[in-house]
N, C-alpha and C positions, 0 to 999 in steps of 0.2 A: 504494500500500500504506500510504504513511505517513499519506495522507488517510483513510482508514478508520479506520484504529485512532485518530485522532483524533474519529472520527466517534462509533464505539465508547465511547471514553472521556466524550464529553459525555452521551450517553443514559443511561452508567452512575450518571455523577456528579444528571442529575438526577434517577434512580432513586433513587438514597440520598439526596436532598435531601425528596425525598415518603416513603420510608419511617421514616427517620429523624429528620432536619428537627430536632431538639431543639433546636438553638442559636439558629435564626430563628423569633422571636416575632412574629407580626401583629398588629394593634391595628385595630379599626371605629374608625371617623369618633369615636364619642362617648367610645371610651379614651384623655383626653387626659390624665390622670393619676388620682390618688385622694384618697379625703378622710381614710382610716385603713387601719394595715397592721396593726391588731390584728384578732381572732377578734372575731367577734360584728355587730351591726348597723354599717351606714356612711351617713352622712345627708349628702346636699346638698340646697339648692336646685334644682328644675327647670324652674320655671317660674310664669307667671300668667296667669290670668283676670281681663279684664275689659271690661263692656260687647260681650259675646256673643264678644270672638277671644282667642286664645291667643297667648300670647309665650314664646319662650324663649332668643331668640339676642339679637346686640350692635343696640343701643347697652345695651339691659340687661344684665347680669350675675346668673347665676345659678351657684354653684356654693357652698362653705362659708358664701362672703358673698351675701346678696341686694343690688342696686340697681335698680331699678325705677323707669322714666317712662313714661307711654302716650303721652307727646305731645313736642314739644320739651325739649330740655334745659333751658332758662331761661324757659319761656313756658308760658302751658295749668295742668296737672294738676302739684301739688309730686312731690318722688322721694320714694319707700318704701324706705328701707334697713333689713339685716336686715343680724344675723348668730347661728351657732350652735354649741356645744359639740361636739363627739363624744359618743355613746352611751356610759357610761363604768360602771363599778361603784362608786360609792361604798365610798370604804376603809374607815370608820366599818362597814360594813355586815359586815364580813369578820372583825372583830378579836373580836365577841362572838359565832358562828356557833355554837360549843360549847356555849356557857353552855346550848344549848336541853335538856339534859342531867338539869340542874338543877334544881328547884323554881321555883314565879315570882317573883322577887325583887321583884312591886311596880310600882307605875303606872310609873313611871320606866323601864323595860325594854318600855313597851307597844309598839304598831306607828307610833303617833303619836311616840316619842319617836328612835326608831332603827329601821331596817330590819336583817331579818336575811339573810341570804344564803349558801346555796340558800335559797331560800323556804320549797320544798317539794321533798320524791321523789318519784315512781310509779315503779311499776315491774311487770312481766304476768311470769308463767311462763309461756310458750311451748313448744308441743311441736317441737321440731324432727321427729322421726320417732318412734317406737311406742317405742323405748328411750333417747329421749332428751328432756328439760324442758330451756329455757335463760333465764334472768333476765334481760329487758331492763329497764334501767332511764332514765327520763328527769328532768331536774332544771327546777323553774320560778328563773326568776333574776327580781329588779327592778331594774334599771338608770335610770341619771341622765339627763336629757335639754334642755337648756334653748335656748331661743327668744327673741332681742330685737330687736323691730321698732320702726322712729320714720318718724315721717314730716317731711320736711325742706321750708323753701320757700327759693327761688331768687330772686333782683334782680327778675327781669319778668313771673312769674307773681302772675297777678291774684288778688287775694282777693275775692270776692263778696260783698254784691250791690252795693260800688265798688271803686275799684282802692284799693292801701291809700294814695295820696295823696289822697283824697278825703273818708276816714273825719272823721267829728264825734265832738267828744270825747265820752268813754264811751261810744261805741259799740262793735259789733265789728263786723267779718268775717270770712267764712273760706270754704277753698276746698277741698272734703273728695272724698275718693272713699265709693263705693258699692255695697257688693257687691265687692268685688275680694279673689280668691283666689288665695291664694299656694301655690305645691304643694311638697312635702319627699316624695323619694324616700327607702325606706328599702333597701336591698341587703345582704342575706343569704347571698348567694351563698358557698359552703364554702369556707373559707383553706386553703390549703395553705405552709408554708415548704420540706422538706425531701421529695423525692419517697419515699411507701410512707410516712410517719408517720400515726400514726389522727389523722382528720379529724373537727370538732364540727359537727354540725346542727343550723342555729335555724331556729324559726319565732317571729315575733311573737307571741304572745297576745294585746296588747293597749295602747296606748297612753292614757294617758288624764293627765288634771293630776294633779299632786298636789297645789295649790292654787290660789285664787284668782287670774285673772290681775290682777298688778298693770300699773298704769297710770300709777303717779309714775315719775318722770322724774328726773336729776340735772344743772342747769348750769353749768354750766363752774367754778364755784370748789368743785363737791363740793355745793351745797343740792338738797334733796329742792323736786322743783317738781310741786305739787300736777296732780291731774288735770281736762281738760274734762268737764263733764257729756254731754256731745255722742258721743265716743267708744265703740264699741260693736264688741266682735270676738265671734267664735264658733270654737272652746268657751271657757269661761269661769269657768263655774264649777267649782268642787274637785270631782275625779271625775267629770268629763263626759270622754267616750272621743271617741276619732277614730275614723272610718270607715275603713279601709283598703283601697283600689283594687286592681287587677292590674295597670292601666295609667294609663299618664299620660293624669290630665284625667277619667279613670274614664271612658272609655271603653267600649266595647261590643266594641271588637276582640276576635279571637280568643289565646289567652291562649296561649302555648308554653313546657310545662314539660318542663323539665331533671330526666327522673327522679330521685330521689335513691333512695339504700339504705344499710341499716347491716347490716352483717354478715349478707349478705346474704338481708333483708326489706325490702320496700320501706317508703318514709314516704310518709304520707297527702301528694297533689298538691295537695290542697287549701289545706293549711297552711303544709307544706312546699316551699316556691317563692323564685327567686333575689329577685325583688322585688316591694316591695308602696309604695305612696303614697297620700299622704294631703295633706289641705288645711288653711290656714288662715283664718276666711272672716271677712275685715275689713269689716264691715255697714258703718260710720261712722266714718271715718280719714283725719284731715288735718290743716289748718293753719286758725290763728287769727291777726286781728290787729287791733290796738287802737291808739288814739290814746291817750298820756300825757303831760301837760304839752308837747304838739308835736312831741314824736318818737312817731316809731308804732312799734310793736313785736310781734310775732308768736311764737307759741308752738306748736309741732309736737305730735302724741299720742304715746306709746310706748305699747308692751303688751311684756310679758316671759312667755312660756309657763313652765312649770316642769312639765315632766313624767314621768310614770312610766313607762317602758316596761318589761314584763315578757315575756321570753324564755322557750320550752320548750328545753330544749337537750339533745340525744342525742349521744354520741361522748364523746372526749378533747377538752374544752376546757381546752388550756394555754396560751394568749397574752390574757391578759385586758387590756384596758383598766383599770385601777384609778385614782382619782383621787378628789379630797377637793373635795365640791362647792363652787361656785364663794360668796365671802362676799356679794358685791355684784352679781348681773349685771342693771344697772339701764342703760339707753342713757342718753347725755347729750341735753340737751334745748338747744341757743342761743336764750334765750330772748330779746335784746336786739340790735336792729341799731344804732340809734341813743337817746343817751343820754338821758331826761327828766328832768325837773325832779325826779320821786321818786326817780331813778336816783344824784342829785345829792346832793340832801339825806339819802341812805342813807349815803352814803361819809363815814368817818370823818375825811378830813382835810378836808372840807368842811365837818362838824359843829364840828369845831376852828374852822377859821376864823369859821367863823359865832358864835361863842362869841368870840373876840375880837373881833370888828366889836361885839359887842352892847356890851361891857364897853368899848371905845373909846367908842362912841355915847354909853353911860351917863356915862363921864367926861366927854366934852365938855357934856351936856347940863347936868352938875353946873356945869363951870367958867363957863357962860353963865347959865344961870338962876337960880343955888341955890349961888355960891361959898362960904358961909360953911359948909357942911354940908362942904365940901371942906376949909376952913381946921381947921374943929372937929374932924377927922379926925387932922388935922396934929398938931392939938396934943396930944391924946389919944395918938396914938406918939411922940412926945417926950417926953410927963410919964411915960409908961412906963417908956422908953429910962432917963432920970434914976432913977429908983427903981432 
């Protein structure tokens, strides 16, 4: 009897473990954490292409930070390091949202000078039934988004077309990739904190620069290090858009959407979907190096994205990302392994000393060749002193 009711009690308890179950969360293989707990878009890295295969797992890293090698750690192909902001709202964009109220106060208030935020409303009268219209309305937002990639080189990876111990002076080489794309998931997917609170719905509209990408660099003491001619990413220029995928690598697979609805209409599947990806497509990106005065030294590319992503947003969005874009997001550039002779002669306590070697030299040269002009000196600050 008492085996029964034991028996009983287990069947029930997993019965309320499937019905209920709220307190046990399960996680897939790739929920290994998150990149942002605010509303609105979440961005990692996920991966790359190059020379026909796909990467996405270790020795690389791909998640907030990129690290990337196609080949050995210290040998082969230099690493491609990345890293990237959160989708954010520019706080500048919020504070004059009102003014749009107002008359135009002037170039200074233009689009070029500050964003405004909502962008824009729409909004449909809808007929719910024969006696009833209901106003949906949807908001465009423009959001911050920034990208900085460098390419680094390593002890035993070669520079072309000699190894860098081989280089003649003023020469170079370098050891570049080609074509190699970088992929940034973007995930959409509807936040919840509080279960039954209204829920906001985004869809991308559209990502694209808001400027040129830059290509200088900063070394290690803070100097701006000018860019290679060699270097070449895609997109690039101010206002060029990025393609937006379904699937990673933009594949052809079949797409599985998670219907969405707002008070109870659907949103188009089209638009509205938990995620979408896009690439970055590094044409000509790598390392340089060069012989100076006998030390060789080697200089890496950067590229800095700076983009505009612009959201449609239906619902209650109350947990914003807000933030004041970033002043500087320049990657550092190591531009020097070993020290040369210009390296040398830049340094200021070098300059000093060289400046006294001269003025030593000069003296000795006086007191051997030319003492009287030494003596006649003498005496000229004497007859001074006396006066």
């Amino acid at each position: 009897m008492e085996k029964k009711k034991l028996q009983m009690l287990g069947v029930i308890a997993i019965l309320l473990l499937f019905a209920g179950g709220g307190s046990i969360i399960t996680f897939t293989v790739n929920d290994l954490g998150y990149s942002s707990a605010f509303e609105g878009p979440k961005t990692s890295f996920i991966g790359a292409e190059y020379g026909g295969k796909k990467y996405t797992e270790y020795p690389s890293r791909f998640d907030k930070t990129l690290d990337f090698d196609v080949d050995d750690a210290n040998g082969g192909k230099p690493d491609v390091a990345g890293e990237m902001t959160n989708v954010f709202v520019p706080e500048d964009s919020l504070q004059y949202s009102n003014w749009k109220q107002f008359p135009e106060w002037g170039d200074w208030l233009s689009d070029n000078a500050r964003l405004t935020n909502p962008a824009k409303t729409y909004s449909w009268n809808i007929t719910v039934d024969k006696n009833t219209t209901k106003v949906y309305r949807m908001e465009q937002w423009v959001m911050k988004f920034y990208v900085a990639l460098s390419c680094e080189w390593q002890d035993k990876e070669d520079l072309y077309p000699g190894t860098i111990g081989e280089m003649d002076f003023g020469k170079q080489a370098s050891n570049y990739y080609s074509n190699l794309d970088i992929w940034i998931e973007f995930d959409v997917t509807p936040t919840w904190y509080i279960e039954g609170q209204g829920t906001a719905h985004f869809c991308i509209a559209s990502v694209q620069l808001g400027q040129t990408v830059k290509y200088q660099g900063r070394d290690l003491d803070g100097k701006t290090v000018s860019a290679s001619s060699l270097v070449s990413v895609y997109p690039e220029l101010s206002s060029s858009a990025l393609y937006l995928y379904y699937n990673k690598f933009g594949t052809s697979d079949q797409v599985v959407v998670n219907e969405q609805t707002f008070q109870g209409k659907k949103l188009n599947p089209t638009y509205f979907v938990n995620k979408v990806y896009a690439h970055l497509d590094l044409k000509n990106f790598g390392v340089r190096g060069w012989n100076d005065g006998g030390a060789v030294k080697h200089q890496g590319d950067v590229a800095t994205f700076d983009f505009d992503v612009r959201v449609f947003v239906i619902g209650e969005w109350t947990v914003k990302d807000i933030q004041q874009p970033p002043i500087d997001y320049v990657p550092l550039v190591p531009k020097t392994d070993n020290l040369g002779l210009s390296d040398y002669l830049a340094d200021p306590r070098i300059q000093g000393l060289i400046s006294l070697l001269v003025l030593g030299g000069l003296f000795i040269g006086l007191l051997i060749f030319a003492p009287w002009v030494l003596f006649a000196l003498v005496g000229l600050f004497r007859s001074g002193k006396r006066k």
